[in-house]
C-alpha positions as CSV (number, residue, x, y, z in Angstrom):
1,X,18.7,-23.0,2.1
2,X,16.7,-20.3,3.7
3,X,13.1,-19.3,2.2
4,X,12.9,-15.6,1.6
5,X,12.2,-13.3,3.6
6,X,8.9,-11.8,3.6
7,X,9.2,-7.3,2.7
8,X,6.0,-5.6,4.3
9,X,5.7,-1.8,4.3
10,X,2.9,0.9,6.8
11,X,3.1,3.6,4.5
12,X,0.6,6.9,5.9
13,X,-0.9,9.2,3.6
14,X,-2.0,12.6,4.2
15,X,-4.6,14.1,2.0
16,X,-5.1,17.2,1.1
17,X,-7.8,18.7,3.2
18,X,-11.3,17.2,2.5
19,X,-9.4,14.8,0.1
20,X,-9.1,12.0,2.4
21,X,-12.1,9.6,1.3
22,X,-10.8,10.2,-2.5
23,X,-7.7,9.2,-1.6
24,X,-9.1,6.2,0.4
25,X,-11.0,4.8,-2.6
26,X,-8.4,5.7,-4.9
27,X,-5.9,3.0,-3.2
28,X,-9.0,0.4,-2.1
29,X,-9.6,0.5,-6.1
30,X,-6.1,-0.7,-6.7
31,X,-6.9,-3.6,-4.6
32,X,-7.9,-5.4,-7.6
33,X,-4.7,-5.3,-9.0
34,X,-3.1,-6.6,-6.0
35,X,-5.5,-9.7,-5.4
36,X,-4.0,-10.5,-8.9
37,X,-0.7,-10.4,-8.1
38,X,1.4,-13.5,-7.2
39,X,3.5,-12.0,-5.2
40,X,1.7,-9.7,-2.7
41,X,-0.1,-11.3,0.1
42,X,-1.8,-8.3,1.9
43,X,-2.9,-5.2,0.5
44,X,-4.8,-3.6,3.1
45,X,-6.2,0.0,2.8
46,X,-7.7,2.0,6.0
47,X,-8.5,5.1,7.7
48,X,-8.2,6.2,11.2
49,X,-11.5,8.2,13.3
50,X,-8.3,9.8,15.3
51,X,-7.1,11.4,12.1
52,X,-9.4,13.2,9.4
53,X,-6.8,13.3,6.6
54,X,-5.1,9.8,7.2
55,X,-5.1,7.4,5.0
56,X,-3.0,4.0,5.8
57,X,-1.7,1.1,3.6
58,X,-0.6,-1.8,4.8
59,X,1.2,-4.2,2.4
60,X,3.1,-7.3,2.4
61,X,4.9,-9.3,0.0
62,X,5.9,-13.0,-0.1
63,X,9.6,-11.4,-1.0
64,X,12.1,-8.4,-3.0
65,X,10.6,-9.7,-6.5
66,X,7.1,-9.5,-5.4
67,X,7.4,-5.7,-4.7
68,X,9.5,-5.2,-7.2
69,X,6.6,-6.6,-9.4
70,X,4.1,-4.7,-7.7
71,X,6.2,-1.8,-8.3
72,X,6.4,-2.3,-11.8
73,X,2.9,-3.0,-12.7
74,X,1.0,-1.0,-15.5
75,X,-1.9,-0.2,-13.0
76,X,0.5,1.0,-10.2
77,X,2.7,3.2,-11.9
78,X,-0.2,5.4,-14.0
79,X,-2.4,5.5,-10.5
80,X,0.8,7.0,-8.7
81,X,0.2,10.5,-10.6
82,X,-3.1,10.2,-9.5
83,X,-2.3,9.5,-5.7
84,X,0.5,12.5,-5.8
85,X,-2.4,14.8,-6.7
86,X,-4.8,14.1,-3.5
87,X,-1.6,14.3,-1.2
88,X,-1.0,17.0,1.7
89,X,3.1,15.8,1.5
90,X,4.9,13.0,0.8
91,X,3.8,9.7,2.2
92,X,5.4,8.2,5.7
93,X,6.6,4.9,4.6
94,X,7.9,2.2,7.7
95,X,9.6,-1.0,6.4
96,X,8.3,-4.1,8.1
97,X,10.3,-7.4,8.0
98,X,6.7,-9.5,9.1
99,X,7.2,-12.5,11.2
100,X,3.8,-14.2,11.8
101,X,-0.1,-13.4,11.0
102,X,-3.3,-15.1,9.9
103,X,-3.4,-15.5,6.2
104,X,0.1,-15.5,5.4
């Protein structure tokens, strides 16, 4: 039997102008949320000094039900209206299948 397969995700976020540190605390306060769920194993918010308006997230999930979890969750869905609001366009979202790191 195989185990599952790990689902990661480097989604990039562009702010509106002058927007990007709300944005950037916006996510980092949802990191909460993720630390409590069982199913996501990295949850990783950061910014880029190459690009003033960036905003990246880096997530990973043990497998499709933890991100279908994730998804799902109370917290996520009613901070996504909030997110859509500090946003230059729509977010630039690169499916990862992760093979190896430290910590998972």
């Amino acid at each position: 039997m195989n185990a599952p397969q790990r689902i990661g995700m480097l989604i990039k976020f562009t702010a509106q102008r002058g927007q990007r540190d709300a944005l950037a605390e916006h996510l980092a306060s949802l990191v909460e949320v993720a630390q409590a769920e069982v199913g996501t194993q990295v949850y990783l918010v950061s910014t880029s000094p190459a690009e003033p308006d960036a905003v990246y997230l880096i997530e990973v999930y043990a497998d499709a039900g933890g991100l279908e979890r994730h998804n799902a969750g109370e917290k996520i869905i009613s901070a996504k209206g909030k997110t859509e609001t500090l946003l230059a366009g729509p977010p630039q979202v690169v499916p990862l299948s992760p093979l190896a790191g430290k910590g998972l």
